[in-house]
C-alpha positions as CSV (number, residue, x, y, z in Angstrom):
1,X,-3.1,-10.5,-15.7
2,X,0.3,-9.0,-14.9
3,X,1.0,-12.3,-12.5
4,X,-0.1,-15.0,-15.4
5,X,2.5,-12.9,-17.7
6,X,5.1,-13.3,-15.1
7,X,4.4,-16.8,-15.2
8,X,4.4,-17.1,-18.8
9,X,7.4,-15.7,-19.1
10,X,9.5,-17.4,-16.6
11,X,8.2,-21.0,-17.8
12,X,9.0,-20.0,-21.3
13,X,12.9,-20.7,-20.0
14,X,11.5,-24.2,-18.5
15,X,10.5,-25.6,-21.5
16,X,7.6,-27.3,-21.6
17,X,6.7,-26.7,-17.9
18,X,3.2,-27.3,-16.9
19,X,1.2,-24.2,-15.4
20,X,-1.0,-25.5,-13.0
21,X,2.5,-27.0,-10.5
22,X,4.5,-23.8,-11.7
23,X,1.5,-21.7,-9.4
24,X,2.7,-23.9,-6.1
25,X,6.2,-24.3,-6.9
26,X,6.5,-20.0,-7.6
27,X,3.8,-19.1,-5.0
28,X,2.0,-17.2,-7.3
29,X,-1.7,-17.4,-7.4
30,X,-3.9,-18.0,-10.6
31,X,-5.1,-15.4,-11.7
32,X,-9.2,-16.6,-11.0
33,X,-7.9,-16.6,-7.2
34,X,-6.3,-13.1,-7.9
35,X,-9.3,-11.7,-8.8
36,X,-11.4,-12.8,-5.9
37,X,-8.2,-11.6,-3.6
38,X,-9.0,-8.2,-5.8
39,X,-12.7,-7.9,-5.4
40,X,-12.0,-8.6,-1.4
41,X,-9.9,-5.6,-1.1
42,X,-11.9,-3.6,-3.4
43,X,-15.0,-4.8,-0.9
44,X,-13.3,-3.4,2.0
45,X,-11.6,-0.2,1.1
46,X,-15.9,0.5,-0.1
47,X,-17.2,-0.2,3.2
48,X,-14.1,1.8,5.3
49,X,-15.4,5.1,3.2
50,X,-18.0,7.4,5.0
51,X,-21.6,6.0,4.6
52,X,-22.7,9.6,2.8
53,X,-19.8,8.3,0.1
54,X,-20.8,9.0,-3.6
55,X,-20.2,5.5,-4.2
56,X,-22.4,3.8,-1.2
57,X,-25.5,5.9,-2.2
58,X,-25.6,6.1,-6.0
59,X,-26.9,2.5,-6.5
60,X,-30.2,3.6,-4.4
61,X,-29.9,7.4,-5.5
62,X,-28.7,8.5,-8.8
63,X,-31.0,11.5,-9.9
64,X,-28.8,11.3,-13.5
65,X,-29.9,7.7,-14.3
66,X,-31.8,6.8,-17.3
67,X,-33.4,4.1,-15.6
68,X,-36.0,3.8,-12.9
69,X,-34.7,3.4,-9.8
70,X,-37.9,0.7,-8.9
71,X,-35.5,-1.7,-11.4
72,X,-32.8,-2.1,-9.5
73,X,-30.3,-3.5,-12.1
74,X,-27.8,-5.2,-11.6
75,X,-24.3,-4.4,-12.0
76,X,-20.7,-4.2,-10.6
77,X,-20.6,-2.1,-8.0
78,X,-24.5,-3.5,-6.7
79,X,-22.8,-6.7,-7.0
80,X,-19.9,-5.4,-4.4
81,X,-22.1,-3.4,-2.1
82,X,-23.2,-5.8,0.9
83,X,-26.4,-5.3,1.9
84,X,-25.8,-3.4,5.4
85,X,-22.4,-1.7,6.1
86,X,-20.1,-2.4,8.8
87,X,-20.3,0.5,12.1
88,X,-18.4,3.2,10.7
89,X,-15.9,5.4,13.0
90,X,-14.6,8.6,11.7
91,X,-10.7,8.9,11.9
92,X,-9.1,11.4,13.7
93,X,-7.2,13.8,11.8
94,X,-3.5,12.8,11.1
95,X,-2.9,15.4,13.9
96,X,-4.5,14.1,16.0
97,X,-3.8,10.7,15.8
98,X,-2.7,9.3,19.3
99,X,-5.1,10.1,22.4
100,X,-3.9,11.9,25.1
101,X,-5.0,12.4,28.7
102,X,-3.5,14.5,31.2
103,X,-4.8,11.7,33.8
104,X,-3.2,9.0,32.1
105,X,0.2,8.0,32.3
106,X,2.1,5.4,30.3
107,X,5.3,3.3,32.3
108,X,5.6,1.1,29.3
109,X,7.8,4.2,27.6
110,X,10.5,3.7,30.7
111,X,13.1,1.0,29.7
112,X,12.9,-2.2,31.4
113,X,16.0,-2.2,33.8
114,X,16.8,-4.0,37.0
115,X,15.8,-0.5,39.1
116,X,12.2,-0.5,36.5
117,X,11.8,-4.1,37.2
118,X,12.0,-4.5,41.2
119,X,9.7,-0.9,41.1
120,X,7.0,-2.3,39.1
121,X,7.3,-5.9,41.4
122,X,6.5,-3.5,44.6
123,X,3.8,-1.7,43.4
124,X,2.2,-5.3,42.3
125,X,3.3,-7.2,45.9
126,X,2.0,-4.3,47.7
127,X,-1.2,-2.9,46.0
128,X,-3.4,0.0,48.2
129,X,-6.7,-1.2,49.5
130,X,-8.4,1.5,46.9
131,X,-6.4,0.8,43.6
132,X,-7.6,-1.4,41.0
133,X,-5.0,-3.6,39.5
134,X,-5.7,-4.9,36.1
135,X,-3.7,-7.3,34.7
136,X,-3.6,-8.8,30.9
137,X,-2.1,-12.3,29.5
138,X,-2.3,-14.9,27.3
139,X,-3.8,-18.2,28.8
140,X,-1.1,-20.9,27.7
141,X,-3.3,-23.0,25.4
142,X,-3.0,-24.7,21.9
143,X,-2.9,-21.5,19.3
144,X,-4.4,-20.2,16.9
145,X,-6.7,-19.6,18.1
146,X,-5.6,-17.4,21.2
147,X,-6.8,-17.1,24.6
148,X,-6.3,-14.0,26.3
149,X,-7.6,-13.5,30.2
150,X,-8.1,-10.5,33.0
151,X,-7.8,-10.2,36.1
152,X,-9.2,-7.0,38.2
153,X,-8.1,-6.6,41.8
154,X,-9.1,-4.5,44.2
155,X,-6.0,-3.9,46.5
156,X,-5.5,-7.7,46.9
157,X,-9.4,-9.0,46.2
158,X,-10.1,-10.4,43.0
159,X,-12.9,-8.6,41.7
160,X,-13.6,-9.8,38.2
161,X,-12.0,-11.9,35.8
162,X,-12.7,-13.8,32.8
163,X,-11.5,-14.7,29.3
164,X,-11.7,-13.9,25.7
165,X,-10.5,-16.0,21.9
166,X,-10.0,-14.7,19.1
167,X,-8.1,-16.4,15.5
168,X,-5.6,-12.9,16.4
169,X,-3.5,-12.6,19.6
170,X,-3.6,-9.1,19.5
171,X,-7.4,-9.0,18.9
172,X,-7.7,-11.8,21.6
173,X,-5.5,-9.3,24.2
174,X,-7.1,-5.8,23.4
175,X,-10.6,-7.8,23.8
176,X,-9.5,-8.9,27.4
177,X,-8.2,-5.1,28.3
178,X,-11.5,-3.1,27.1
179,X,-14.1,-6.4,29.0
180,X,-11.5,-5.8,32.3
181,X,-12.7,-1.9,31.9
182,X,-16.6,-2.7,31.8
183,X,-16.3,-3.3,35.5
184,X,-19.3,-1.0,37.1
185,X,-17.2,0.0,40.1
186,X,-13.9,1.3,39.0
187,X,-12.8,4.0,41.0
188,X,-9.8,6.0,42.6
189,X,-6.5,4.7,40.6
190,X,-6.7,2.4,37.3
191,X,-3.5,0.6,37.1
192,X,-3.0,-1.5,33.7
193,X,-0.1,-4.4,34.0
194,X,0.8,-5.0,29.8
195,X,2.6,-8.6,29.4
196,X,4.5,-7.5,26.3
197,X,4.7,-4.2,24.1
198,X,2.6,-5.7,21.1
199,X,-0.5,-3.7,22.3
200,X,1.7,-0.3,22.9
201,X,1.5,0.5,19.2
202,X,-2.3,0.6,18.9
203,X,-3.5,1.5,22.5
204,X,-3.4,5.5,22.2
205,X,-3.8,5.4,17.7
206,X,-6.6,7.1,16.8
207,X,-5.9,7.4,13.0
208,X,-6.0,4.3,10.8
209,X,-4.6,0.7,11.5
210,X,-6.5,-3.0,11.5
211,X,-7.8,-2.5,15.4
212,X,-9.2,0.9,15.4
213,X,-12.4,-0.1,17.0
214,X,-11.3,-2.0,19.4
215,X,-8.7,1.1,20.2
216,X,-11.5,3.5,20.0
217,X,-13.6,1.6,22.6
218,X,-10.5,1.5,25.0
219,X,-10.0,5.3,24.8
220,X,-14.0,5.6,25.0
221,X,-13.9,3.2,28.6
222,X,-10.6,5.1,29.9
223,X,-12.7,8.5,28.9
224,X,-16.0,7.8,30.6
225,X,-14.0,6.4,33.9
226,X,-11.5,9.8,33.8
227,X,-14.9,12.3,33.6
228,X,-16.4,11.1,36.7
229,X,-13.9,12.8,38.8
230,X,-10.8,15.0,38.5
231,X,-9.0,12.8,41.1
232,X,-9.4,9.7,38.8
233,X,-6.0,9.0,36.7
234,X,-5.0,5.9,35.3
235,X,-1.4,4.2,34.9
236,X,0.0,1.7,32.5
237,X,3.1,-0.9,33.4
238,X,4.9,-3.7,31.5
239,X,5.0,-7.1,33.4
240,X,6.3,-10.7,33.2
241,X,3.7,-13.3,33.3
242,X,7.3,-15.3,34.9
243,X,8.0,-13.0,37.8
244,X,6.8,-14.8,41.1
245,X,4.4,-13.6,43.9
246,X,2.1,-12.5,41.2
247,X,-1.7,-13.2,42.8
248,X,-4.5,-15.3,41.1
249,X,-2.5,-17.9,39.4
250,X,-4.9,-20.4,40.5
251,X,-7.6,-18.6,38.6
252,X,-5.4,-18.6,35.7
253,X,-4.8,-22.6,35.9
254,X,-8.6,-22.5,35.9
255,X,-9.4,-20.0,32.9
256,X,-6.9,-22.1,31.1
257,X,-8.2,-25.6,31.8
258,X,-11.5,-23.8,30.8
259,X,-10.7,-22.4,27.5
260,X,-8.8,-26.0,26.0
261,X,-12.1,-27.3,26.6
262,X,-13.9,-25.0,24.6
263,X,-14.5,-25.9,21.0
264,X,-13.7,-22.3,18.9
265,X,-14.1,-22.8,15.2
266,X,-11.7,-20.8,13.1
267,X,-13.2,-18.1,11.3
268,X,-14.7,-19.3,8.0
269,X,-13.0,-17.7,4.8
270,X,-15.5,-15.0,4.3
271,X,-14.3,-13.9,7.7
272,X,-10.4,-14.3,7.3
273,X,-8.6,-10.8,5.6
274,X,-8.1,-10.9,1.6
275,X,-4.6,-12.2,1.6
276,X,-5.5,-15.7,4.1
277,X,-8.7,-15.9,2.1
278,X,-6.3,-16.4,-0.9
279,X,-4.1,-18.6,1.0
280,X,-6.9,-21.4,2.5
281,X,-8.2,-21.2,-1.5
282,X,-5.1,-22.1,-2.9
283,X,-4.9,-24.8,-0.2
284,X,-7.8,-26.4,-0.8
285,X,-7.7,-26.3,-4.7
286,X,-3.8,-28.3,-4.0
287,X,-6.0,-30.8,-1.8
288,X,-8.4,-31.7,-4.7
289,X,-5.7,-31.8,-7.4
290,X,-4.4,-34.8,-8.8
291,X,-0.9,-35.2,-7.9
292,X,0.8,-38.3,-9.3
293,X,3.8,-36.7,-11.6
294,X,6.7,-36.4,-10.4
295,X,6.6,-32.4,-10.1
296,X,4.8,-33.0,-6.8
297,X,7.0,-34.7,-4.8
298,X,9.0,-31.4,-4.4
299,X,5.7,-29.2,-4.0
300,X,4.5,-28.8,-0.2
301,X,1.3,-27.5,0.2
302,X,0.9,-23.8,-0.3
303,X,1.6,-22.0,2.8
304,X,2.4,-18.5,0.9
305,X,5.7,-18.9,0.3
306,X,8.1,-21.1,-2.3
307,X,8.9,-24.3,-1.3
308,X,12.3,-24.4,0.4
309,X,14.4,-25.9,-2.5
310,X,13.5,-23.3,-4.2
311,X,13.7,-20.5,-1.6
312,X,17.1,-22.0,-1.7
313,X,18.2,-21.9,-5.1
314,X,16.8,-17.6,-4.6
315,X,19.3,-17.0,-2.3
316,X,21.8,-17.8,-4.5
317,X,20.7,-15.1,-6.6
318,X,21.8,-16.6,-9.9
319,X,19.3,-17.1,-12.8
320,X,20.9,-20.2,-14.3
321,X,20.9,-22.0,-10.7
322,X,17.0,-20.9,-10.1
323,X,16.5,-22.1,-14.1
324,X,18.0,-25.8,-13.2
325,X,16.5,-26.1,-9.9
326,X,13.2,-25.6,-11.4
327,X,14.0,-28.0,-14.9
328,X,15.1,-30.5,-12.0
329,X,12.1,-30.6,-10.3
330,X,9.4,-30.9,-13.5
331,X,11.4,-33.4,-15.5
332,X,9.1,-34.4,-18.0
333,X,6.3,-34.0,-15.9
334,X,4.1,-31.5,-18.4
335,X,1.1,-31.9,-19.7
336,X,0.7,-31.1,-24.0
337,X,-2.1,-28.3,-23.5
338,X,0.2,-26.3,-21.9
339,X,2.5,-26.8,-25.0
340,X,0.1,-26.1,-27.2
341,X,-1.6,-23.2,-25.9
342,X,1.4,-21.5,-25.0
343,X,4.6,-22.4,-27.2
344,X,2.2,-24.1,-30.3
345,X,5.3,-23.2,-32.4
346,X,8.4,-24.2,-30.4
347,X,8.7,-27.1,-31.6
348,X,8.4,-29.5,-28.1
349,X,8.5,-32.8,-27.7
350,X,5.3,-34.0,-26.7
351,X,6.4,-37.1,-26.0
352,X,7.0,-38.4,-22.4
353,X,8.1,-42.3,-21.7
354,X,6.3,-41.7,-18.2
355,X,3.1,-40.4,-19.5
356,X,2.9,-42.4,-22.9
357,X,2.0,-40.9,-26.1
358,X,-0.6,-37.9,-25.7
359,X,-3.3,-37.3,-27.7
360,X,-3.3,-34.8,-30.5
361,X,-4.5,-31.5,-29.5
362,X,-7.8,-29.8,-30.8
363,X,-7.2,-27.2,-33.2
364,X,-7.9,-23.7,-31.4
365,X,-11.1,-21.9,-33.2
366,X,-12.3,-18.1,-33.1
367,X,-15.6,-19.5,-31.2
368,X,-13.3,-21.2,-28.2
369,X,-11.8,-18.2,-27.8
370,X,-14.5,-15.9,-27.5
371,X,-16.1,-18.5,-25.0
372,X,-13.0,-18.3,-23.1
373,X,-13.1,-14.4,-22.8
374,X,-16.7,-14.6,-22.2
375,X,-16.1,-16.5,-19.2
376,X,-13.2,-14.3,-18.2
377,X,-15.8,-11.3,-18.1
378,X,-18.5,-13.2,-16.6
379,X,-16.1,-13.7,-13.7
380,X,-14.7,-10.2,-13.1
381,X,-18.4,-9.5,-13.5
382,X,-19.4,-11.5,-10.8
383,X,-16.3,-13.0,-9.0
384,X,-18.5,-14.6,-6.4
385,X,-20.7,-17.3,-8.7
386,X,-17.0,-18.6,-10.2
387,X,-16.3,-22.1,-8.8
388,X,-13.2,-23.9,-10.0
389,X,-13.7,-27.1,-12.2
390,X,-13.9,-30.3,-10.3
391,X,-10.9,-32.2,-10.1
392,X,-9.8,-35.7,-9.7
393,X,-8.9,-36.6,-6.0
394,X,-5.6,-37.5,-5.4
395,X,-4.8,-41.4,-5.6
396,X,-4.4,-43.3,-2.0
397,X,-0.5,-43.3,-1.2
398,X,0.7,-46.6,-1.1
């Protein structure tokens, strides 16, 4: 409720501003999206806990209920509890919370100089015939989503390659490194060739960050292949996808041509993280709204942020410029309901030369009000079952 207040309070200096343009023009989401945002991350944070949690088992098992447990009711946290939890991996301890292997050692720490550079292009120009070279890059194709591709030599035999999408680059690139390590004949010397450092940060982690399992079947591939023999050790590199002489650039051309051909649906918004769930709702409540006011024409549609006149009248960092740059862009574009709900004893003018004479509000009663907070409960209850009202589509644009 703490963003509606906020939105309250800043309107009440814009006069009789309407509420449902103030949520685009401020980037702050109403508050039924809020609460679904809410529940999401609530979701989450339940399913992350150990399944022998208090709070997983006590809607199955709760020796202190009244009830019988044949009943089943139904309540909150039933309601939040999906029916079969995610694979769950312990964390490491925070002191342990980076892998290490004395058989393993990681290049991408040296910085890149001109010496680093021309070492790193001899050891890929001139590759021993028992060394596997395994090398990681994004395919060069329209994104998001991302392509990401492998290729595993063996001294200068292409071995194994093939490619991986993803809506994340990150996901897309650690996806390619762990399927280049399923290969069922690795041997000898592992040497890894990173394009970039983005992966260096979540590689070795063991404690707690968005890719953990994908981290954890890395370390898991790198620790099965390093047991087999003491001899076995493993190196990591940073590369250039732009330095020449690097081999199989023809399969790359091919993996690419491959991948813009392939239709890959983005993931649908039960899929997407809490905060772009949010994002696509807000988008797609803006495409159903009816925008003929004025107030729209200086509204873009919500990409999480304010639009930029108004990111620009911020950075001036002066309430009376932000306060005119938002009286500006409504004009008289409000709507009486909001008047009447929220300032009924200000004393507006209702009356708009644009809109023509409104109609006379309905008086407020005790029973409207207790149907509104009925519904309010209903949906915290059950966030899931709330569906906004259907609006009037926007009028063709001449």
């Amino acid at each position: 409720m703490a963003q509606n207040d906020a939105v309250r309070k800043m309107s009440g200096a814009f006069k009789t501003t309407p509420i449902v343009p103030l949520h685009y023009l401020m980037a702050i989401p109403p508050i039924p999206l809020t609460i679904s945002k809410l529940t999401s991350v609530f979701r989450l944070r339940i399913q992350r806990l150990p399944p022998s949690t208090l709070i997983h088992t006590i809607t199955t098992y709760n020796p202190a209920a009244d009830w019988h447990l044949s009943l089943h009711p139904s309540t909150c946290l039933s309601r939040l509890l999906p029916d079969s939890f995610p694979p769950f991996l312990y964390p490491s301890p925070t002191y342990e919370s980076f892998w290490t292997h004395p058989q393993v050692r990681d290049n991408t720490v040296i910085a890149l100089s001109r010496e680093s550079k021309e070492a790193t292009k001899t050891i890929i120009q001139q590759p021993p015939y028992d060394t596997f070279h395994l090398f990681i890059r994004i395919l060069t194709i329209p994104s998001p989503p991302f392509a990401a591709s492998f290729l595993l030599f063996k001294g200068q035999t292409l071995v194994h390659h093939s490619a991986t999408r993803d809506a994340d680059r990150l996901c897309a690139l650690l996806m390619a490194l762990c399927n280049g390590l399923t290969y069922a004949s690795l041997s000898n010397h592992i040497r890894i060739f990173l394009p970039d450092l983005s992966l260096k940060p979540y590689l070795f982690r063991s404690h707690k960050h968005s890719y953990l399992n994908l981290s954890h079947a890395f370390q898991s591939a790198l620790s099965a292949f390093l047991s087999i023999d003491p001899l076995h050790h493993v190196d990591l590199f940073r590369y250039s996808i732009k330095w020449s002489g690097l081999l199989g650039m023809a399969t790359i051309d091919s993996l690419s041509e491959e991948q813009q051909t392939i239709i890959f649906l983005l993931p649908p918004p039960s899929l997407l993280n809490p905060k772009a769930r949010l994002l696509q709702m807000m988008q797609d409540q803006f495409d159903l709204l009816r925008r003929d006011s004025c107030i729209w024409q200086s509204i873009i549609r919500p990409d999480g942020k304010p639009p930029p006149f108004i990111q620009g009248a911020i950075s001036w960092k002066d309430r009376r410029t932000f306060s005119s740059a938002v009286q500006l862009a409504f004009d008289h574009a409000f709507t009486i309901t909001y008047s009447d709900i929220f300032r009924a004893n200000a004393g507006d003018n209702p009356y708009c030369p644009e809109h023509g004479t409104p109609q006379p509000p309905s008086p407020s009663s005790p029973a409207l009000e207790q149907l509104r907070f009925d519904r309010l409960m209903a949906q915290l209850h059950d966030p899931w079952a709330f569906r906004p009202p259907s609006l009037s589509p926007s009028p063709p644009s001449s």
